[in-house]
N, C-alpha and C positions, 0 to 999 in steps of 0.2 A: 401879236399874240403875247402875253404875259404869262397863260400857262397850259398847259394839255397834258391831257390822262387822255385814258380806252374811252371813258365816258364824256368828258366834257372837253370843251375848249376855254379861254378866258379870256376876252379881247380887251384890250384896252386902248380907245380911240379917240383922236384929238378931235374934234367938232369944232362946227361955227354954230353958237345957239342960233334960234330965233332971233334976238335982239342984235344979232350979227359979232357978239364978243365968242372969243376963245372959250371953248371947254375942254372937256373929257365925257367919254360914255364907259362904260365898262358894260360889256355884255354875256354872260351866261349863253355858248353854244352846245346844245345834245347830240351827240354823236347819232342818236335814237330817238325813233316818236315813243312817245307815250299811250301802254292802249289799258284798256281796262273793260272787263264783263261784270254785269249782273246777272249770275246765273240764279235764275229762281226752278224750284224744284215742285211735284204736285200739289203738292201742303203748303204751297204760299212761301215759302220759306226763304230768302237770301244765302248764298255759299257768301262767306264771309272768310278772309285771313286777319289771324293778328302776328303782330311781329313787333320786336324793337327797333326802333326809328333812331339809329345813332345821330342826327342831326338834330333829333330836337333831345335824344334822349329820355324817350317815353315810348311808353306799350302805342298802338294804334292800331284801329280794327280796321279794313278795309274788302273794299273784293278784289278780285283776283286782277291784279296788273302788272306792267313790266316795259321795258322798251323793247320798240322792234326798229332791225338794222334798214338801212334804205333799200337791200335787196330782198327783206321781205316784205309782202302785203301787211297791210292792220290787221286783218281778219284772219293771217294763218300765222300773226306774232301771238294775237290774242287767245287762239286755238292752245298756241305751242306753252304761253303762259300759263292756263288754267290747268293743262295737262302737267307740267312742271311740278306747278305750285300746289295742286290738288290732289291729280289724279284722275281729278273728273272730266267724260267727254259730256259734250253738249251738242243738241240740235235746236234746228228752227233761230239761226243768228238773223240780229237784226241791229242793222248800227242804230245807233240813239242819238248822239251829236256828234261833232267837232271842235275842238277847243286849244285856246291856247293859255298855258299857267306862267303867271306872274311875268305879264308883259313887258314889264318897264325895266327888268334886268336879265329875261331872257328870251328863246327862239323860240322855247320848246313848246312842242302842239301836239297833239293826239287825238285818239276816238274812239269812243264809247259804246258800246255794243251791251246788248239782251241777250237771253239763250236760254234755254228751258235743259234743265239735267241729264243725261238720258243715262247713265253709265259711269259708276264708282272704280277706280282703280288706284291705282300705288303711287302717293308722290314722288317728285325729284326735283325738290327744292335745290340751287344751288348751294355752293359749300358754305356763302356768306350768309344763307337763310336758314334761320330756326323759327318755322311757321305755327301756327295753331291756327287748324278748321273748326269751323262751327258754322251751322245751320240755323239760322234766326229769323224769327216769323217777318214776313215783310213790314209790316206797325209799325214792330220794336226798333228795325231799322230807322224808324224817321222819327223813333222818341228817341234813339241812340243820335241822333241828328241833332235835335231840341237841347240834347243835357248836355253836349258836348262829349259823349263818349265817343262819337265821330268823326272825326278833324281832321279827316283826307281829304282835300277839293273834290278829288277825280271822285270819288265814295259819294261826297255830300253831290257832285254835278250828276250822276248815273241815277241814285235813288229819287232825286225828288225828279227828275227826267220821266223816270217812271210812273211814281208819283201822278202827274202833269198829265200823262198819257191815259192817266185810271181815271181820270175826272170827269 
C-alpha cells in the first residue's frame, strides 16, 4: 500500500509483465461501489445535479450518485443517495446496468438503476456538497450528451442505457 484515506486505497505493485520482465501496477482501490439513478418524472423530465468537480475543477451536471459501503445493497445506497442529494423519493426501481470505471488504474464498479419520481422532499447534501437541482426534458439530456455539457461516464452510461431501451 502507498496510500489510504476513508475513500480510497493506493497500491503500488511489483509485476512480472507479460513479456516476463519486471514492472510496477499502481492501482486505484474504492472503499465503495458506485451507484447512480435516472429518476425521470411524468413530463419526461431527468432529476439532474450539478456541482463542482474539484478534480477536474469544473461545474458538472449529473444525476443523482454516490458510493455505497459493502454492507449496504446498490439499491438501498442508491435510495439513500437521491434522498440525500435531492430530497426526492422514487418508485418502480429498475437496475439498468453494471459497470466498471476506468479499468486499467482502478477496482471501482457499480450500478445503474431507473426510477420514476414519486415524492419531493428537503435535501441533505453532505457538508462537502453544494448541489443544484434541475429537472430537464429527457432530449435535452442526450443534446447535453452531444455538446459535451455532460461529461460524467456514470450520466453519459445511465441516459443513453435509456436511450437504447426507448428504441
Amino acid at each position: 500500500m502507498a496510500y489510504e484515506n476513508p475513500w480510497i486505497t493506493l497500491w503500488h505493485d511489483e509485476v512480472d509483465r507479460p513479456d516476463g520482465s519486471p514492472g510496477i501496477y499502481g492501482v486505484v482501490h474504492f472503499a465503495s461501489a458506485a451507484v447512480g439513478v435516472v429518476v425521470l418524472d411524468s413530463d419526461d423530465r431527468v432529476l439532474l445535479v450539478g456541482q463542482h468537480r474539484y478534480t477536474l475543477d469544473a461545474y458538472s451536471w449529473e444525476i443523482p450518485e454516490g458510493g455505497v459501503p459493502a454492507e449496504e445493497s446498490p439499491l438501498d445506497g442508491a435510495r439513500r443517495e437521491l434522498r440525500e442529494e435531492t430530497g426526492v423519493e422514487a418508485t418502480d426501481w429498475r437496475e439498468l446496468l453494471r459497470f466498471h470505471l476506468s479499468n486499467s488504474v482502478t477496482d471501482e464498479g457499480g450500478m445503474l438503476f431507473v426510477a420514476q419520481a414519486a415524492r419531493h422532499g428537503e435535501p441533505h447534501p453532505d457538508p462537502t456538497e453544494e448541489l443544484r437541482i434541475d429537472w430537464v426534458p429527457f432530449e435535452e439530456t442526450l443534446a447535453m450528451i452531444a455538446d459535451g455539457r455532460i461529461t460524467d461516464a456514470m450520466t453519459i452510461m445511465a441516459l443513453q442505457q435509456v436511450a437504447l431501451e426507448r428504441r
